[in-house]
MISE-732011 format. One record per residue (C-alpha): x, y, z; residue in three letters; residue number from 1. Coordinates in steps of 0.2 Angstrom, whole numbers, always signed. Last residue first. Layout:
<nodes>
       X       Y       Z   residuo   num
       X       Y       Z       ALA   NUM
...
</nodes>
This chain:
<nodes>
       X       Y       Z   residuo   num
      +5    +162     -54       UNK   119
      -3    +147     -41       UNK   118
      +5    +130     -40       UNK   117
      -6    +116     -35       UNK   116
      -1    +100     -28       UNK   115
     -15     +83     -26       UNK   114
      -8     +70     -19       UNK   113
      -9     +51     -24       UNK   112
     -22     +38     -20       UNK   111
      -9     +27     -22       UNK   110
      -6     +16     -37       UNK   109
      -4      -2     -45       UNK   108
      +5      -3     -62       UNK   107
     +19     -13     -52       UNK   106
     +38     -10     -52       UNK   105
     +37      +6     -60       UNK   104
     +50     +11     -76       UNK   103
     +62     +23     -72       UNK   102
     +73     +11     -81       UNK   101
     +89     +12     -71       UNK   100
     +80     +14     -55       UNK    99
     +67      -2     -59       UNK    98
     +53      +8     -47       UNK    97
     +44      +6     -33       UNK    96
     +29     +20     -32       UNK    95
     +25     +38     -26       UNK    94
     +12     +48     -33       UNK    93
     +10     +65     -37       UNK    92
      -6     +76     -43       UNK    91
      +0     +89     -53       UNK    90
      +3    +108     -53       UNK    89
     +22    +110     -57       UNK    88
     +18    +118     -73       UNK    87
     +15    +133     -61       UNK    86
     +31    +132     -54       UNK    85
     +37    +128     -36       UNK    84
     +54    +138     -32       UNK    83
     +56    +121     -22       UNK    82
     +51    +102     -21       UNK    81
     +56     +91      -7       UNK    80
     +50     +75     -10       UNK    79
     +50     +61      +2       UNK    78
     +51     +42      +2       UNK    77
     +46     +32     +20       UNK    76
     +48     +14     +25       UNK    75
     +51     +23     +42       UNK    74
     +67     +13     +46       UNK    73
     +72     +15     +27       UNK    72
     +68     +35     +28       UNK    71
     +68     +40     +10       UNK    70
     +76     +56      +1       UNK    69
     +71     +66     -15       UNK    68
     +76     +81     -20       UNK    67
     +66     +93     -31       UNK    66
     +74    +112     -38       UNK    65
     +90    +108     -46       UNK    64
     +83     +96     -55       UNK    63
     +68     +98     -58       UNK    62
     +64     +99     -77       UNK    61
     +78     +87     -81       UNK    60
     +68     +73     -73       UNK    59
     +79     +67     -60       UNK    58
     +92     +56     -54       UNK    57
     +96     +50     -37       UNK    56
    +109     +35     -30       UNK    55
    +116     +33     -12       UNK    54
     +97     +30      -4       UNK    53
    +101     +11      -2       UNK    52
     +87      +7     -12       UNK    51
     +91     +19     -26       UNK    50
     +83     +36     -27       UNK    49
     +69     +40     -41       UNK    48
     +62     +57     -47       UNK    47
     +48     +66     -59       UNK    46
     +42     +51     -70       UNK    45
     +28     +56     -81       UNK    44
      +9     +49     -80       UNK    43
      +2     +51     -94       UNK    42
      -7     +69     -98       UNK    41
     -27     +73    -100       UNK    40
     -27     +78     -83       UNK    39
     -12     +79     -75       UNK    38
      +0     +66     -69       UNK    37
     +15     +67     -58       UNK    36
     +28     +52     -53       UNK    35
     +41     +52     -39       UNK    34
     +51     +38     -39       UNK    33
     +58     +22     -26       UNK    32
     +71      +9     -28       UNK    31
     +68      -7     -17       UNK    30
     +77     -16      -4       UNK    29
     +72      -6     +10       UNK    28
     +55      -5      +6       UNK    27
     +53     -23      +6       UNK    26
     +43     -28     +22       UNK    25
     +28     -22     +18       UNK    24
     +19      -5     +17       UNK    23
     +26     +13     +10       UNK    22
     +24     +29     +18       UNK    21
     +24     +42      +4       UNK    20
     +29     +60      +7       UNK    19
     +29     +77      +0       UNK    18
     +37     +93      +6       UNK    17
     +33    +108      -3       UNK    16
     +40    +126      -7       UNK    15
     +35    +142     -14       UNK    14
     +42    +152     -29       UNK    13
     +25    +152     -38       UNK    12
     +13    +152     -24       UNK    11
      +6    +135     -13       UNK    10
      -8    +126     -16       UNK     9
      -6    +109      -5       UNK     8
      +0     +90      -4       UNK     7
      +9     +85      +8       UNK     6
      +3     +66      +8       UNK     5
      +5     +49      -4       UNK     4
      +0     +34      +4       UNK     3
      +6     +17      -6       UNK     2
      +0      +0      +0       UNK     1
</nodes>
């Protein structure tokens, strides 16, 4: 199970903090990512960290701006987004993901949530 919260509407410039708390007992051995979807759009991947948290990469439209961390003892992932942008406005879900690939593990999702960038 997959629950997404930090969700919010926030002005351009502002900042977020998301997380995902993550059930079962393989967290810690698997690669997580940030994806965002809005309506109309596929879902695009936004970030991924390796399992051991050593290894990060980014869409290219973030970087600089989103970082992404996990808790391993709180089978947690977070996202830190900054200097927020409008085309940031998305709902984000969390899932476990091949990190090479950027692919998800399993096509099964969270309830996801919601963010909202204001000009």
């Amino acid at each position: 199970q997959l629950v997404e919260s930090g969700g919010g509407l926030v002005q351009t410039g502002g900042s977020l903090r998301l997380s995902c708390v993550v059930s079962g007992r393989t967290f810690s051995t698997s690669a997580m990512g940030w994806f965002r979807q809005t309506p109309g759009k596929e879902r695009e991947f936004v970030a991924a960290i390796s399992a051991s948290g050593t290894g990060t990469n980014y869409v290219d439209s973030v970087k600089g701006r989103f970082t992404i961390s996990r808790d391993n003892a709180k089978n947690t992932v977070y996202l830190q987004m900054n200097s927020l942008k409008p085309e940031d406005t998305a709902v984000y879900y969390c899932n476990a993901v091949y990190y090479f690939t950027k692919r998800p593990v399993k096509d099964s999702w969270g309830q996801g949530t919601q963010v909202t960038v204001s000009s």
